[in-house]
N, C-alpha and C positions, 0 to 999 in steps of 0.2 A: 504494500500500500504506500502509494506518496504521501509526503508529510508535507504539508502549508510549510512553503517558506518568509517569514516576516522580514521585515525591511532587517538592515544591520541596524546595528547600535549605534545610536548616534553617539558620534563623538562629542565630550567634555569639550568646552570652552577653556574652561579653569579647572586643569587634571586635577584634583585631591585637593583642592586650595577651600579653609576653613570659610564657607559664604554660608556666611545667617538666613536660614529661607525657615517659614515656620508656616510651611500648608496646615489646611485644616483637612484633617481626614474625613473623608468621605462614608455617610451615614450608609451602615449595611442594611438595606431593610430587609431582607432574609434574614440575616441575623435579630432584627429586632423582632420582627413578627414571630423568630422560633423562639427567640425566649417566650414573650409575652405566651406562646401558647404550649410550650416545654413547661412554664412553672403555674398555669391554669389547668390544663387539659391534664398535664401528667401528675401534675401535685394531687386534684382533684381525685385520682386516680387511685395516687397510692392511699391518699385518705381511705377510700373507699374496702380498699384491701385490708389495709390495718382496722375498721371496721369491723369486719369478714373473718377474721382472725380474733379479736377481740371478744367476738361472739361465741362460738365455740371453744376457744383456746383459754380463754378470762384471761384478765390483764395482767396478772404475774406471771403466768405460762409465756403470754406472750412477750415481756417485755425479759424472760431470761431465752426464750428463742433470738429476739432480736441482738443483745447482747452478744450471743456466740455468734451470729450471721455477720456482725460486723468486722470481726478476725481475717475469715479469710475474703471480705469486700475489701477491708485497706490491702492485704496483699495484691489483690487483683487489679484494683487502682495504682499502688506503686508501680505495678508490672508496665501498664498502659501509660502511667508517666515518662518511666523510662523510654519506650518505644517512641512517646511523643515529643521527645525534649532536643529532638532535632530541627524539627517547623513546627512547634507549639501549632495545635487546631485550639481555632477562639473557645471561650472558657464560656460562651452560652449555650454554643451546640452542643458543649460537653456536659452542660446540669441536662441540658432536654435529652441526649442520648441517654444518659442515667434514668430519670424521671419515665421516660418512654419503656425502658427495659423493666423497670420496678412497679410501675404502676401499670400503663396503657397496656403492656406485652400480657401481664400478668392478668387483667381484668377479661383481657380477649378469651386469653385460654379458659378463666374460671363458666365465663359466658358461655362457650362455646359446648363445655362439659355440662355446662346446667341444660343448655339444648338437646344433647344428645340424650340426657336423664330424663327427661320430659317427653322427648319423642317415644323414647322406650317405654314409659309409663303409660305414653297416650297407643300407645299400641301391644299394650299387656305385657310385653317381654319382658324378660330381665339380663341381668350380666351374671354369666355363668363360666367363664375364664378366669375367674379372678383377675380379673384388670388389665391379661394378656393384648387385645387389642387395643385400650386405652393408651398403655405406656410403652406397645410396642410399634403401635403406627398413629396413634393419633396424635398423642404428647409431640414428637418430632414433626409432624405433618404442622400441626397447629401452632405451637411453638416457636417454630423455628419462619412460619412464614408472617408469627406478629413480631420476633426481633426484627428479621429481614426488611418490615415495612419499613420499621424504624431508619434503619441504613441507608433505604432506596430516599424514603423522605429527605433526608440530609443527603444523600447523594443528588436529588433535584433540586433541592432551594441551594446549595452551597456547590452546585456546578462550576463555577468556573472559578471557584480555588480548592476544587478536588484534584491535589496533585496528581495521586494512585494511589497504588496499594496501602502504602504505611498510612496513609487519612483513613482509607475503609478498613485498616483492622484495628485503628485507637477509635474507633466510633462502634464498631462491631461489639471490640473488647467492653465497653464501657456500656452499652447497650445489654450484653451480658452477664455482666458483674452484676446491674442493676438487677435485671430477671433473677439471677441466682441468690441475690441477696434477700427478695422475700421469698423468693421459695424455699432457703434455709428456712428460715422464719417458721413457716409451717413444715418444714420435715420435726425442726426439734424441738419444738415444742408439741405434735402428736406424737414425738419418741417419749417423751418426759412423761406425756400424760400416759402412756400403756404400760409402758418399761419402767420408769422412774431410772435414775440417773446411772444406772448401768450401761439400758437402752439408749438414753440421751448421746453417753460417753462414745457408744460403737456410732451410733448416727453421724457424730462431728467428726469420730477417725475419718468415714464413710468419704463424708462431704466433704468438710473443714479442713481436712488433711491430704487425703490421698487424691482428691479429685474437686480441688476448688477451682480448676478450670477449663470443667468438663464444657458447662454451657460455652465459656468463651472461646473452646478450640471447636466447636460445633457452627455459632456465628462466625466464626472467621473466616469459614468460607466465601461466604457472603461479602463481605469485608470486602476479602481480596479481589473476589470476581466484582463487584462497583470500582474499586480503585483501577483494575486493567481496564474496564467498561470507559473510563473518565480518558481514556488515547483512542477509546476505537471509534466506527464509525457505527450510526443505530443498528444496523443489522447485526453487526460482530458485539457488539455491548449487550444487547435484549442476550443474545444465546451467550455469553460469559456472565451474566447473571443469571442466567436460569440453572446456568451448569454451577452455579454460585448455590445457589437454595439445593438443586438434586446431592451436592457433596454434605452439608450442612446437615441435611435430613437423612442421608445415609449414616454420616460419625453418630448423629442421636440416637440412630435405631442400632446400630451397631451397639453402643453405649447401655439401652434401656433391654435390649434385647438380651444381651449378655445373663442378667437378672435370670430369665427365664427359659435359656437357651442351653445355658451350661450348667453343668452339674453344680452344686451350691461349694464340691470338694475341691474343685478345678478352676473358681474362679481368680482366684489372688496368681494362680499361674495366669490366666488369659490375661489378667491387668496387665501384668508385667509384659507379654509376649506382646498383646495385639496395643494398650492402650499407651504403654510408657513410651514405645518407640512413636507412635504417632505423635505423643506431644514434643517431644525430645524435635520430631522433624519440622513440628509448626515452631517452633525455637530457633531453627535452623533458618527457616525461610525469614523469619522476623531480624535477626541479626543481619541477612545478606540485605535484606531489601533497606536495611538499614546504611547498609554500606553505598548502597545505590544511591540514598540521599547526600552522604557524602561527595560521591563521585559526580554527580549533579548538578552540587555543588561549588564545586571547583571547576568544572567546565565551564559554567554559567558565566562567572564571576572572573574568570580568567579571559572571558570577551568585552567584558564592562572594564575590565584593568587594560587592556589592551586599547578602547576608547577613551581612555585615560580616566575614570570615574574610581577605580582603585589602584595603588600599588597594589605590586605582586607582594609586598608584605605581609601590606590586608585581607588579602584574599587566604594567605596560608593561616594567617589568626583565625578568621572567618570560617572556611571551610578544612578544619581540621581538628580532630578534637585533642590534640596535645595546646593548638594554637588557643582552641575557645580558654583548655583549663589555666592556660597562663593570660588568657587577657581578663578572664574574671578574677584571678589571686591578685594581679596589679590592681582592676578597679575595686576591689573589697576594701584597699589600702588610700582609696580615694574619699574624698569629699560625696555628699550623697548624689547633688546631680550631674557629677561625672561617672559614677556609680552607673545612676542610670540612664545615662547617654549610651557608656556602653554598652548594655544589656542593649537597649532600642538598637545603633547600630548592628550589632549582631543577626540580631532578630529581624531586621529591615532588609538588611542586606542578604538575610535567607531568601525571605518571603521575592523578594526582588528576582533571584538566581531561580524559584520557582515559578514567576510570571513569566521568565524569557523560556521556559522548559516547555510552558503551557502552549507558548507562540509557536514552538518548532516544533509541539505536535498539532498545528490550526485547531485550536478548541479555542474560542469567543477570544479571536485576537486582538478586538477591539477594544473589550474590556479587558485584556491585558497590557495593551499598549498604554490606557491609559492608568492603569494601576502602576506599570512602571513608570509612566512621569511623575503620578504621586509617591513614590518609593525613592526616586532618586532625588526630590524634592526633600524627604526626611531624612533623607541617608547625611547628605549636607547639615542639615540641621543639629544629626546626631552627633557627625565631626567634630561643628564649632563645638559644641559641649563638651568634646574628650581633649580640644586644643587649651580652651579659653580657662 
């Protein structure tokens, strides 16, 4: 496939020379409109669940469920920190991808279960598998296609600063975390209530421990397949998301089915065998694509240096992570608003090396062109602050 090629970079006037310019950033309204309905629609939500819970579980049950579900939620956030502390994604997509996975994901599936239990009542049957088809095709079927909305929603409103992959799987991740976070919630608190804290204890081994990132390596499919989607063209993007949700729903049924599939003697072997190397490889893939950011990076910006808007100094601070850790140990040493001049250039000069990424694969060049005059506009601004 050919790729759109954009004008060059315009050349610097004044290469690297400290000039005062202090643009006003430009209002995202995709951004503002997902908060306003990330922290309405999805708060409204989890309200709703915590409710839900509340009712059946009563409010000590519930509130030493929520307690342990929040252990392995900061794991699962730090995790998606890390992956994301290369192009920081804006911090309102990130409450509404939470919000969305915790409450909105969470409320579909309870719904969608009450439907099924209604139909079955309005039509005499009952459930006679013990819950075999619930958790071994439905749970994943349903589940995984109310995260997925989540992903796709943010993959539409925040189009044209979806880089790829590493965006859809810190939005996937955190999409997940939320989901898994109340659905802790109600595993250990109905371990508590049958078991009492024996049952509790193997529940959190279960969840908490051995497989606190089951949901997120199941979304991450998804994830990846929007973020490759975000260079193709519609035809190639619709079937690398669909082949996005068919993987996603296969690792859950793979995951729930195990329960029921394998003998109860043999299962701590199949974790080991089928589940530790898959995640070990989704680890794998996260670290390189990681590396792809880097490399990116330094292309990008080594064509902005070359139109004289960086030295090649700046560029190896910028785009290298020995460079970022010594240009934050010097600004720590500074005054606060050279402190945070530097963090902004850094982060400016990401975002910027990402907009010209965006031009060379023709995804909305026009909103990129001019995002890079407002980027190179701050970049300037950032400067005088680390000079002055």
């Amino acid at each position: 496939m050919s790729q759109a090629q954009p004008a060059p970079v315009q050349p610097s006037s004044h290469p690297v020379q400290p000039v005062w310019t202090a643009p006003v950033r430009r209002t995202r309204a995709g951004i503002v409109v997902l908060t306003v309905a990330g922290l309405v629609i999805g708060g409204a939500a989890l309200l709703l669940v915590f409710v839900y819970l509340a009712t059946f579980l009563g409010t000590g049950t519930l509130l030493v469920g929520l307690t342990l579900a929040l252990i392995p939620l900061i794991v699962i956030l730090l995790a998606v920190r890390w992956i994301d502390r290369w192009e920081p994604e804006p911090r309102p997509a990130l409450w509404f991808a939470f919000l969305w996975g915790a409450g909105v994901s969470v409320v579909t599936a309870l719904l969608f279960d009450l439907g099924v239990q209604l139909a079955r009542a309005g039509t005499g049957s009952s459930e006679t598998d013990d819950g075999f088809v619930v958790a071994v095709f439905q749970a994943p079927l349903v589940e995984e296609a109310a995260k997925g909305a989540g992903v796709l929603l943010l993959f539409w409103v925040l189009r044209h600063r979806f880089d790829g992959p590493v965006d859809g799987v810190v939005y996937a991740a955190t999409i997940a975390a939320g989901f898994a976070f109340t659905e802790n919630i109600q595993y250990f608190g109905v371990a508590m209530m049958e078991g009492g804290a024996e049952n509790l204890g193997f529940t959190f081994l279960v969840r908490g421990v051995l497989s606190p990132f089951a949901h997120v390596m199941f979304t991450f499919c998804i994830g990846i397949a929007c973020g490759l989607a975000s260079r193709l063209r519609p035809a190639a993007a619709f079937v690398t998301i669909l082949l996005g949700f068919v993987g996603a729903i296969f690792l859950h049924f793979l995951w729930n089915g195990a329960f029921y599939l394998v003998e109860s003697d043999s299962l701590v072997a199949y974790y080991f065998v089928v589940q530790v190397p898959l995640f070990l490889a989704a680890i794998v893939v996260v670290v390189l694509l990681r590396r792809q950011e880097e490399r990116v990076t330094m292309l990008r910006l080594r064509e902005y240096a070359a139109a004289g808007w960086f030295s090649l100094a700046e560029v190896g601070m910028i785009a290298t992570r020995d460079g970022r850790r010594q240009a934050h140990a010097w600004a720590a040493r500074q005054p606060q608003p050279r402190k945070r001049a530097m963090h902004n250039f850094i982060h400016n000069a990401t975002c910027l090396a990402f907009a010209r990424q965006r031009m060379l694969n023709g995804t909305a060049v026009n909103v990129d062109r001019a995002d890079e005059s407002e980027l190179l506009g701050l970049i300037q601004r950032d400067r005088a602050g680390l000079v002055n």
